[in-house]
Backbone as a ProteinNet text record, in pm:
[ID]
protein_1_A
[PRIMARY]
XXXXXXXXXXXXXXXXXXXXXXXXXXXXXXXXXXXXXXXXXXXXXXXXXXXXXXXXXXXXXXXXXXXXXXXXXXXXXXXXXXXXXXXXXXXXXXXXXXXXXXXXXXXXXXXXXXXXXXXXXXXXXXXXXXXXXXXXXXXXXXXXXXXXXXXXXXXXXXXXXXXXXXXXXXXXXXXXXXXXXXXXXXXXXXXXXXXXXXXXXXXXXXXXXXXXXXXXXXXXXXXXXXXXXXXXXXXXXXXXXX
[TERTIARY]
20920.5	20821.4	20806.2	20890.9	20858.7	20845.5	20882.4	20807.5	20636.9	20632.1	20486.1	20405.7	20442.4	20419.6	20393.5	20487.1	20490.2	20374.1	20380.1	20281.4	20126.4	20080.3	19987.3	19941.7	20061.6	20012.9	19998.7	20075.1	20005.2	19860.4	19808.1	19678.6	19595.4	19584.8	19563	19484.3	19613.1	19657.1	19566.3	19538.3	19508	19347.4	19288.7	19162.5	19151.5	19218.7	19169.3	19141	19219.8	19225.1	19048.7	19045	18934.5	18830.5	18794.3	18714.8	18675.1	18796.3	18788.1	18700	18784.9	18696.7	18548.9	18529.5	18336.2	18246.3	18338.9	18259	18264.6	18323.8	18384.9	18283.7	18291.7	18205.7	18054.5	17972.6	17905.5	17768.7	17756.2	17701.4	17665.1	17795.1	17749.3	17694.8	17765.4	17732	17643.6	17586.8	17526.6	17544.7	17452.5	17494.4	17627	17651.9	17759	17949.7	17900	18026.9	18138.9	18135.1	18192.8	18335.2	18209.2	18265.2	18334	18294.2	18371.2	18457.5	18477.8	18622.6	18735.9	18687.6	18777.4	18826.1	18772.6	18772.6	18898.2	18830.7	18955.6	19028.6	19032.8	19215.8	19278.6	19234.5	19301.6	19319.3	19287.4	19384.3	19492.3	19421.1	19585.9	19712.1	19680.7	19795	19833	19817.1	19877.2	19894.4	19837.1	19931.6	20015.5	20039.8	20179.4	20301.6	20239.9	20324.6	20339.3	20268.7	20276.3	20378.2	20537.4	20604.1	20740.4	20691.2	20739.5	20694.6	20571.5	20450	20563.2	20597.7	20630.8	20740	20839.4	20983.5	20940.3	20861.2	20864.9	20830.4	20723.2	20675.2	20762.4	20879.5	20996.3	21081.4	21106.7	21187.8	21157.7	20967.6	20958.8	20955.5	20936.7	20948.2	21121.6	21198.8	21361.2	21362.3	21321.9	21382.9	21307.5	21201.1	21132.3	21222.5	21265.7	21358.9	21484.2	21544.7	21683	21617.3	21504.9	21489	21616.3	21596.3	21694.8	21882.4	21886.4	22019.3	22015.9	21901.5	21888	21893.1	21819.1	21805.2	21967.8	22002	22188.2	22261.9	22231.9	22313.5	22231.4	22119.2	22078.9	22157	22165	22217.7	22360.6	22431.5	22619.4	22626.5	22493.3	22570.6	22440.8	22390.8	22270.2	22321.6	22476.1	22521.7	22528.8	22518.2	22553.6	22467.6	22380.4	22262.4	22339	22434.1	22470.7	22532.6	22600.1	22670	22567.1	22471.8	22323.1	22242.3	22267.4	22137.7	22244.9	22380.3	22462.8	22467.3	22518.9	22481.9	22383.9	22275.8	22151.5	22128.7	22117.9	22125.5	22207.3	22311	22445.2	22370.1	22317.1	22212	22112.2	22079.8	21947.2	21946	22048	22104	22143.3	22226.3	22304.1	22205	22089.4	21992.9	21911.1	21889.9	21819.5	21700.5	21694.6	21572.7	21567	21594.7	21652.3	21507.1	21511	21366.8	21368.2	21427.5	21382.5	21295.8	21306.9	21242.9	21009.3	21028.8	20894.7	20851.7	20876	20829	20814.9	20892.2	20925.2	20789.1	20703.7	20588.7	20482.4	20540.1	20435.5	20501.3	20636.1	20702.6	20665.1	20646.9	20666.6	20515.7	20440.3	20274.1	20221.6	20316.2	20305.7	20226.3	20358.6	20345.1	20159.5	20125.5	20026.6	19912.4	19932.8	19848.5	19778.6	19942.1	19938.6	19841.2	19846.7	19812.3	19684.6	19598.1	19429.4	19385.4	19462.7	19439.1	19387.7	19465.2	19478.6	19341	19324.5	19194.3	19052.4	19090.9	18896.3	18916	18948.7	18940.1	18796.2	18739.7	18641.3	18688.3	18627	18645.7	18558.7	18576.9	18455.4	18353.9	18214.9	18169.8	18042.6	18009.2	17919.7	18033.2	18050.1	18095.4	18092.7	18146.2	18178.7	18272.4	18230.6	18307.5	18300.7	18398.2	18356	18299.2	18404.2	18352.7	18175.7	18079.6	17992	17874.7	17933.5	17841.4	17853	17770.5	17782.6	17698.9	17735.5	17743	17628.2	17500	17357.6	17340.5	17336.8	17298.6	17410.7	17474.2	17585.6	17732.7	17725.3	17839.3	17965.9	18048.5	18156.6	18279.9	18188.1	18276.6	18231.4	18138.8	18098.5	18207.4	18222.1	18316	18238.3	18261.9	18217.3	18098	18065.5	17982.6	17858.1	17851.4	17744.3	17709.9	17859.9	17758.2	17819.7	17762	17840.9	17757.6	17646.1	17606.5	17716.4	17759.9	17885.9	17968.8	18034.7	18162.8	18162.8	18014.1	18039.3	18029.3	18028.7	18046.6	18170.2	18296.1	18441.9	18505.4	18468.8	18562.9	18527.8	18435.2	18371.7	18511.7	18505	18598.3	18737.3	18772	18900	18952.8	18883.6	18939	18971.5	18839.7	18851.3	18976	19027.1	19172.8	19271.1	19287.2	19396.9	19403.4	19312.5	19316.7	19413.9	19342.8	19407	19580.8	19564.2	19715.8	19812.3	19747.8	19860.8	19906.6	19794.6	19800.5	19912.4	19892.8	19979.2	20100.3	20155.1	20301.7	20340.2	20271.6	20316.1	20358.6	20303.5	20322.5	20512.2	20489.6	20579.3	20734.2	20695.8	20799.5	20817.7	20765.9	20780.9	20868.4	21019	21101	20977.4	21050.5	21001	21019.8	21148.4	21194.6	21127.8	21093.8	20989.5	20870.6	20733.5	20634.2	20592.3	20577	20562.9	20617.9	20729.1	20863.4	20787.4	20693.1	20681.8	20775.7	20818.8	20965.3	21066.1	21084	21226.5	21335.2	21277.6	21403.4	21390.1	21304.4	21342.8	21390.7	21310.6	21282.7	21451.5	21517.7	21643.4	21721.3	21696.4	21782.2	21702.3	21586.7	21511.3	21404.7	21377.8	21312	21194.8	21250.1	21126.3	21056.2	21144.8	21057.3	20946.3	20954.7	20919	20765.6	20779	20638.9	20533	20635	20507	20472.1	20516.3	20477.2	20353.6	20357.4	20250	20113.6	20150	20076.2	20015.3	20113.6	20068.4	19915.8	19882.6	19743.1	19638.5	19672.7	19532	19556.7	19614.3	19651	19579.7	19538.2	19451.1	19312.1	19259.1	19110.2	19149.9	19196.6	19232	19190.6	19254.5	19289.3	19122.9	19066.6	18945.6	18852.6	18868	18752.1	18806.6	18880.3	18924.9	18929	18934.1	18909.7	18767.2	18749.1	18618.5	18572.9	18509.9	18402.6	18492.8	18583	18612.4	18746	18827.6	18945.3	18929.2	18798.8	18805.9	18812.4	18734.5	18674.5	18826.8	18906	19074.8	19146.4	19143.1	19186.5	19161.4	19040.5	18976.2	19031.1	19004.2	19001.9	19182.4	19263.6	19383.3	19431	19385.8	19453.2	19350.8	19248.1	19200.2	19288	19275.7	19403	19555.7	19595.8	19727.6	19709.7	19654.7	19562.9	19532.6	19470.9	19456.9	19631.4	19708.4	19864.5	19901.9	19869.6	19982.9	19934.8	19770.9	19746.4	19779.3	19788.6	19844.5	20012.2	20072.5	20240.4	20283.4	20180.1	20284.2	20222.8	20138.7	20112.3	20176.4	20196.4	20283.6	20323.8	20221.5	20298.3	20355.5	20408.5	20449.8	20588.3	20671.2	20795.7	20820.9	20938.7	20977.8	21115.1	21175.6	21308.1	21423.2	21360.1	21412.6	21434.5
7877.2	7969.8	8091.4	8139.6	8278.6	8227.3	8079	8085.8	8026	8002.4	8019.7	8099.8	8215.6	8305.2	8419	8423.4	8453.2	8397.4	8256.5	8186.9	8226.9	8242.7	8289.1	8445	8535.6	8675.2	8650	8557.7	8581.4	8548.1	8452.2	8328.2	8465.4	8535.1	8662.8	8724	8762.2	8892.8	8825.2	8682.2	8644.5	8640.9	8623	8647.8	8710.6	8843	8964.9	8990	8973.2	9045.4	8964.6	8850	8710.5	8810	8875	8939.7	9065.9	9135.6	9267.9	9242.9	9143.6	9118.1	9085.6	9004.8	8977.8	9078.2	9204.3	9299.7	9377.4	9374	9484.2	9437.4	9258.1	9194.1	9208.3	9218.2	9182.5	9287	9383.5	9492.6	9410.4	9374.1	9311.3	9170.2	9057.2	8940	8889.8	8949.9	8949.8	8768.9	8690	8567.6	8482.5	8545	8434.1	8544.6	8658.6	8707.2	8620.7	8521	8458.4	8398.4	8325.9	8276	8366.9	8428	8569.5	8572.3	8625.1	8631	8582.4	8409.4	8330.3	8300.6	8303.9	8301.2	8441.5	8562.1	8677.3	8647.5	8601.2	8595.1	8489.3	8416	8277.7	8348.1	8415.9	8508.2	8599.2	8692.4	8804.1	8696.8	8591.4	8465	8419.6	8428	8321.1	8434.9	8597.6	8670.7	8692.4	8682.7	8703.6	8591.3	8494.4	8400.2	8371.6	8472.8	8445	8454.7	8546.8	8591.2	8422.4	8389	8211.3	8074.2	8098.7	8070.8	8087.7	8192.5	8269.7	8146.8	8161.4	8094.8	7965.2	7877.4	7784.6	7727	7833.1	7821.5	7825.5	7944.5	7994.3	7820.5	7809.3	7669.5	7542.2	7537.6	7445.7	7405.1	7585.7	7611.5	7607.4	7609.7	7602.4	7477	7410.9	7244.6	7139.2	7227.6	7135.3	7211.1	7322	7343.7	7291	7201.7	7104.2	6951.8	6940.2	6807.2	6747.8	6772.1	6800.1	6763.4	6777.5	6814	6677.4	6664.8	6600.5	6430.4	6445.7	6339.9	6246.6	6334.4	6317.9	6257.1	6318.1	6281.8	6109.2	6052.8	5988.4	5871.3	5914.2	5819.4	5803.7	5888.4	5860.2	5798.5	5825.1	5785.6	5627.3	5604.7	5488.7	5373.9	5333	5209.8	5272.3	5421.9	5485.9	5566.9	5532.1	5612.1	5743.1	5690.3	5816.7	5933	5890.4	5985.6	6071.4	6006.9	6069	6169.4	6126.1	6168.6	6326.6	6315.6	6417.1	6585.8	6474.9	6574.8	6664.5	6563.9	6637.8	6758.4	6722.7	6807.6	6966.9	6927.2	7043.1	7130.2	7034.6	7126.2	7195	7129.8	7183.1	7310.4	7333.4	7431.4	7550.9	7463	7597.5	7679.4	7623.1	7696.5	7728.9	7767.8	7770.3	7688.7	7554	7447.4	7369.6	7393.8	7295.1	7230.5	7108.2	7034.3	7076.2	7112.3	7200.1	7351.4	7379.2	7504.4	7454.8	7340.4	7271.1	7270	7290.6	7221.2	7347.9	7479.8	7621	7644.4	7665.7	7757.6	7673.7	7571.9	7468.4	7502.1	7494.9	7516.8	7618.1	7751.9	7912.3	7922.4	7791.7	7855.6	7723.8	7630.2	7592.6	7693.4	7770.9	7832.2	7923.1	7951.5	8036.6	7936.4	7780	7654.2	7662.8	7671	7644.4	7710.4	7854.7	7942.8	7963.2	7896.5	7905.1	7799.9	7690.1	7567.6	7585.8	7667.4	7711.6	7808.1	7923.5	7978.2	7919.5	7850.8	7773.2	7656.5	7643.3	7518	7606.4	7490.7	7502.4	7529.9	7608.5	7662.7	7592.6	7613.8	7551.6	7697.9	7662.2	7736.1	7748.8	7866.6	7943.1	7972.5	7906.6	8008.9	8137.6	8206.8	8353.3	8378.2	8544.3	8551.9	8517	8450.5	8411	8262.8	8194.6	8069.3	8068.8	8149.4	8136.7	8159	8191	8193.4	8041.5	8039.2	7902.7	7889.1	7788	7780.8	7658.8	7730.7	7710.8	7605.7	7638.1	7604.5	7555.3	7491.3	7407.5	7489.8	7496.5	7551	7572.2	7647.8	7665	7572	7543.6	7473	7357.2	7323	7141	7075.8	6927.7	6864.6	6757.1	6683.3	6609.5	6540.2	6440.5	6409.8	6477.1	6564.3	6661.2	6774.2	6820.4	6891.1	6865.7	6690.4	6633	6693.7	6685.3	6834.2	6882.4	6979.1	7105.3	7029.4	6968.7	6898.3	6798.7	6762.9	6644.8	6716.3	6860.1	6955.7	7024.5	7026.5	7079.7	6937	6863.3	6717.8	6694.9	6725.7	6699.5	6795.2	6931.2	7050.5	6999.4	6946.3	6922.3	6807.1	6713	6578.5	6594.8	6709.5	6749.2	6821.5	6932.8	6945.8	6892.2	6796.2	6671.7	6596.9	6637	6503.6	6569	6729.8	6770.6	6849.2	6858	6900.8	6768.1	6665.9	6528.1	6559.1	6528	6513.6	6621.9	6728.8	6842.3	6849.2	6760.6	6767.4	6614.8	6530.4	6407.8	6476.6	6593.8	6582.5	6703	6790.3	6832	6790.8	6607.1	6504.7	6476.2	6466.9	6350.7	6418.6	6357	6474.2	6464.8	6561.3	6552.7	6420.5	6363.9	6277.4	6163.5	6130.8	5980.9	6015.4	6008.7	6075	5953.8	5856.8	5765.6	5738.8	5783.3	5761.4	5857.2	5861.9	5933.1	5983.2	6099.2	6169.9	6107.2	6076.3	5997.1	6077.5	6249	6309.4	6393.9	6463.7	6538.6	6384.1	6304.4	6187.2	6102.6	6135.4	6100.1	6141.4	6259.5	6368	6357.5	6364.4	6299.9	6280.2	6164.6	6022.1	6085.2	6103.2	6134.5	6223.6	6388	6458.3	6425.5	6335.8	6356.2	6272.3	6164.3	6092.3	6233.3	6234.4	6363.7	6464.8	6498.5	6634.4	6559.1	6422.2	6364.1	6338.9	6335.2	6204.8	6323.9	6405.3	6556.1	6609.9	6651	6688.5	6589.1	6471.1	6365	6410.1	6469.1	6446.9	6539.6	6646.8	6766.7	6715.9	6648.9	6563	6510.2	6428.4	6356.7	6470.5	6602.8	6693.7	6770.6	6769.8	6866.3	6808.4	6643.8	6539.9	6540	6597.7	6588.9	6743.7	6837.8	7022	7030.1	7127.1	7210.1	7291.8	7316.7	7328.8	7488.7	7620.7	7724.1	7693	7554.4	7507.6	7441.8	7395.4	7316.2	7399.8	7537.4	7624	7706.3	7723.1	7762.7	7703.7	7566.5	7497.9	7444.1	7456.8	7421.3	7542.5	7686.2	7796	7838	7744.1	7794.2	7718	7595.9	7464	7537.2	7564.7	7627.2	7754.2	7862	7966.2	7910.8	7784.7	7699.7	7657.9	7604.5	7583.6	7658.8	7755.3	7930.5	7981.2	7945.6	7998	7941.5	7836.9	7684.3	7738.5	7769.3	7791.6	7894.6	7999.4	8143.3	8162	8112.8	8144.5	8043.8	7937.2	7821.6	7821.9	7943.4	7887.1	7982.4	7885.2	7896.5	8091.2	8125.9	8244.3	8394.1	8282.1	8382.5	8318.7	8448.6	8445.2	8420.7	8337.6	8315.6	8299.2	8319.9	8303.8	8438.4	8496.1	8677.6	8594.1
10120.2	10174.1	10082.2	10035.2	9950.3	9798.5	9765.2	9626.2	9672.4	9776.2	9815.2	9812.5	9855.4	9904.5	9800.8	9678	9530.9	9442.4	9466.2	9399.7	9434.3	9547.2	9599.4	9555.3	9559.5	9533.7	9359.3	9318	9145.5	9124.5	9247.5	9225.4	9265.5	9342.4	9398.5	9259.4	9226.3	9104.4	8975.8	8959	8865.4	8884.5	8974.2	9056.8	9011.1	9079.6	9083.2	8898.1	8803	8686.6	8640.4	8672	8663.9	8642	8799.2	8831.9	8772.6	8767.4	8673.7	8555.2	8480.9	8330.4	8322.7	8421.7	8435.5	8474.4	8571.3	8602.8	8418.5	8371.4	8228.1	8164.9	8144.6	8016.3	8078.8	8222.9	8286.2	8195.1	8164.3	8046.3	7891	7890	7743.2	7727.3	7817.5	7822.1	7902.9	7993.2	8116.1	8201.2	8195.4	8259.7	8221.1	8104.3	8012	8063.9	8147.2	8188.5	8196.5	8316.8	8358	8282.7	8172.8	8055	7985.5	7944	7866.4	7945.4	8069.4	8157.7	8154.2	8116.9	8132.4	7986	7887.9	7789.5	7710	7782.5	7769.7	7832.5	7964	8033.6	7965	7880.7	7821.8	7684.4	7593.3	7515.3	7545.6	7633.3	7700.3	7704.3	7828.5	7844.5	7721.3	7580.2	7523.7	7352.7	7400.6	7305.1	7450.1	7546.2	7597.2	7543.4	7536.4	7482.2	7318.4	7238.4	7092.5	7041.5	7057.6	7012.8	7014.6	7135.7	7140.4	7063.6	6993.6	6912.6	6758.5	6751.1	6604.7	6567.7	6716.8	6719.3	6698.2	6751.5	6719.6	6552.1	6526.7	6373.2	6286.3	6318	6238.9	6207.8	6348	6367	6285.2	6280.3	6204.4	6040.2	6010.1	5884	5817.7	5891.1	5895.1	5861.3	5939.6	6000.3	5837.8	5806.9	5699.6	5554.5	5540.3	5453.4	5397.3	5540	5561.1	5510.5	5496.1	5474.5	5339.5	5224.8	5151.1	5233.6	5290.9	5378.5	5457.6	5584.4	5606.7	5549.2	5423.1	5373.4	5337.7	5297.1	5263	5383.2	5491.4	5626.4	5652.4	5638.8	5647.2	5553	5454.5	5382.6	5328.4	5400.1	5464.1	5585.3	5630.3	5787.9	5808.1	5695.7	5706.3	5820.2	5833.2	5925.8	6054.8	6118	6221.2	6279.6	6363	6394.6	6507.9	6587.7	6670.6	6560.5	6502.4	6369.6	6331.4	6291.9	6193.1	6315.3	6459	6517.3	6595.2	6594.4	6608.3	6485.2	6393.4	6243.5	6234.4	6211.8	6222.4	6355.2	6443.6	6548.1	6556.2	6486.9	6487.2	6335.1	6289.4	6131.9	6163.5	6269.2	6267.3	6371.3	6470.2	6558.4	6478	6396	6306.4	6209.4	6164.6	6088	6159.9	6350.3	6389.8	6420.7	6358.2	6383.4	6495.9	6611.9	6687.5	6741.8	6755.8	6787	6915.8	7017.1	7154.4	7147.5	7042.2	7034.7	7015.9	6961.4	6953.8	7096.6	7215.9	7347	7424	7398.8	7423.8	7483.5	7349.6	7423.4	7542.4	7520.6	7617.4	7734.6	7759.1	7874.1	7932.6	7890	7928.1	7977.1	7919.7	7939.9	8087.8	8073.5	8222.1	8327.1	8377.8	8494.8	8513.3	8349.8	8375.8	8403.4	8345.6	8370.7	8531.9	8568.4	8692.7	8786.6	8746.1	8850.3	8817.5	8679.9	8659.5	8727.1	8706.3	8802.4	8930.4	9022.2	9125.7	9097.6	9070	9091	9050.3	8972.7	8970.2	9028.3	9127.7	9235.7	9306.5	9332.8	9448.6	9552.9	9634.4	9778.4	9894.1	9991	10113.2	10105	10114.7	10092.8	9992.3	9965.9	9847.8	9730.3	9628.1	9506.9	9474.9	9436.9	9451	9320.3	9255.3	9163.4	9007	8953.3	8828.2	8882.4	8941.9	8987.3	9015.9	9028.1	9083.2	8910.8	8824.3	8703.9	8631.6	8535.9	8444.1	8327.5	8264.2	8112.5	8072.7	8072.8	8006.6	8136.8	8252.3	8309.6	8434.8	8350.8	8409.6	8471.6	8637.5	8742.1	8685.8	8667.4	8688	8732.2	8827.1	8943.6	8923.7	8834.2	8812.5	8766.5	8784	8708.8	8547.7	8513.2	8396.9	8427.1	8542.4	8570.4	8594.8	8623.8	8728.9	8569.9	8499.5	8403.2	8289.9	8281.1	8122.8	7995.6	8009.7	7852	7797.3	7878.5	7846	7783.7	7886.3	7865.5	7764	7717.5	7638.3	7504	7464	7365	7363.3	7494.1	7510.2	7496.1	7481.2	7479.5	7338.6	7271.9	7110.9	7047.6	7047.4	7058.5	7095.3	7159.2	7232.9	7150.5	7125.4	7043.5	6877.8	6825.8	6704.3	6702.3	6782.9	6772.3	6768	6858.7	6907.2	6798.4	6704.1	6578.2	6493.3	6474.9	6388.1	6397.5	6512.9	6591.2	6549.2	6624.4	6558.8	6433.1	6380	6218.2	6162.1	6199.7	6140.2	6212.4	6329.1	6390.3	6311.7	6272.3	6179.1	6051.1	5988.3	5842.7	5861.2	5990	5960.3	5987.7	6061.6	6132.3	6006.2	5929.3	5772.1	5655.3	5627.1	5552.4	5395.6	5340.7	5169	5143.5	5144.3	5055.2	5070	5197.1	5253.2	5294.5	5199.7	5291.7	5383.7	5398.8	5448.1	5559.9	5601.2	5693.7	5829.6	5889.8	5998.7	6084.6	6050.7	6220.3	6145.3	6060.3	5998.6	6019.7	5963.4	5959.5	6148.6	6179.9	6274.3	6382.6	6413.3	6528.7	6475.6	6359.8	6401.3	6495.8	6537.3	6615.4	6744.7	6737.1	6888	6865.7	6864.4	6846.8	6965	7134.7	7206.2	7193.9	7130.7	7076	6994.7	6899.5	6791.8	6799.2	6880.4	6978.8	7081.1	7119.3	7224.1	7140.7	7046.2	6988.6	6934	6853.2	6766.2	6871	7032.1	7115.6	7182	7241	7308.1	7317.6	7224.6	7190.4	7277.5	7254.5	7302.1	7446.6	7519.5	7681	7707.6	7590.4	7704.5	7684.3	7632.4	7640.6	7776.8	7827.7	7958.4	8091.6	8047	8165	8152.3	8031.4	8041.4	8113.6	8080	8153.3	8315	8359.6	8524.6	8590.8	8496.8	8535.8	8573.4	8674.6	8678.1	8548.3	8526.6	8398.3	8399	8491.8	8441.2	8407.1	8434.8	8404.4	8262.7	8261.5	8144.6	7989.5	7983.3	7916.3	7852	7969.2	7991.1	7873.2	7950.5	7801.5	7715.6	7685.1	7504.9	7450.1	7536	7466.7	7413.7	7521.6	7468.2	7378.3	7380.8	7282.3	7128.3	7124.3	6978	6939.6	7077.6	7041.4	6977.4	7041.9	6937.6	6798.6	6737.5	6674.3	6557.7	6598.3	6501.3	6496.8	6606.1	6559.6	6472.5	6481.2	6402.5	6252.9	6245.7	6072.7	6004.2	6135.7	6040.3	6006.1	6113.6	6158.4	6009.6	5992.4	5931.7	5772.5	5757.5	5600.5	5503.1	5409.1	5280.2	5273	5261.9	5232.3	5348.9	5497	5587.4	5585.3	5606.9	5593.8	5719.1	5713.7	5847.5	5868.3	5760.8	5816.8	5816.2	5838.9	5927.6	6117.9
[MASK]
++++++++++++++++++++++++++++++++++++++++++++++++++++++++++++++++++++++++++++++++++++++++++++++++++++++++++++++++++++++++++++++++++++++++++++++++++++++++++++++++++++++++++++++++++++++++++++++++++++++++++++++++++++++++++++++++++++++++++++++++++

């Protein structure tokens, strides 16, 4: 009852901020507020979570430094996969790389999933709020069918990421030494990590085609906000191992 009860005053609180922002943007954007709203509360949420963003970048920039290291443990311990998938693990801890730190910011940004989920649900009723604006025509509160236009331009958006998100958690699974070897070196140490991080991405196309059109907007806008992290945190010339 009181994590109910909690849960509710955040769905509240998260409304409420919903609302704040469309009245703020409502001057500059006029019909497209809405959007803007949701669009700003899905940045604030995810620089709250950037500093977990950094850690993971840090981690992966660590973990691709050990390849070298890695590669060695692979080939002492080539007859002994528990040996190899231990080693590695205790390496990759001790330099800070630990493949749990990859799943971190997804975890921490759950809960805020949760609670947008919860506010752009349809109500019984008239729409109200942000829920009650929409995007060139098309409701808020529509789902895929009713305002596939939109959606068939956030699923265009959404897949073009998922391609390139894979692509870039494959190259950083792949040690130096084998480019060919997909996850050879991290997916020794965990193998299931090393599948979902690659597969991950395609699952939020699934979830945009089943959200209401202000759920859906949520997460194109945060999976591109990942996206823009992954290219700045992880290129060549940011330091990361402070």
């Amino acid at each position: 009852m009181f994590i109910s009860s909690v849960f509710h005053a955040v769905v509240g609180l998260a409304d409420s901020g919903l609302e704040g922002l469309a009245a703020l943007l409502t001057p500059a954007l006029g019909g497209l507020a809405a959007v803007g709203a949701v669009v700003a509360f899905t940045v604030l949420v995810r620089l709250l979570v950037s500093p977990l963003s950094w850690l993971q970048a840090r981690a992966a920039r660590r973990g691709a430094a050990l390849a070298p290291q890695i590669a060695e443990l692979r080939e002492r311990h080539r007859a002994d996969p528990v040996a190899l998938a231990t080693e590695t693990l205790a390496l990759q801890r001790a330099h800070g790389a630990g493949p749990g730190l990859s799943l971190l910011p997804g975890l921490v940004q759950a809960p805020f999933f949760m609670v947008m989920y919860r506010v752009v649900q349809p109500v019984a009723g008239a729409a109200a709020g942000v829920l009650a604006g929409s995007l060139l025509g098309v409701p808020m509160t529509a789902h895929l069918i009713a305002g596939f236009p939109v959606f068939a331009g956030l699923l265009a958006l959404a897949t073009a990421l998922a391609v390139w998100s894979s692509a870039r958690a494959r190259r950083l699974l792949t040690p130096a030494d084998s480019p060919g070897a997909v996850g050879a070196g991290s997916s020794a140490a965990a193998p299931a990590i090393g599948r979902v991080l690659t597969y991950l991405p395609y699952l939020t196309i699934l979830v945009i085609a089943y959200l209401p059109l202000a759920g859906a907007i949520y997460l194109v806008t945060s999976t591109a906000w990942t996206a823009f992290e992954q290219a700045i945190w992880r290129r060549p010339g940011i330091a990361m191992n402070r």
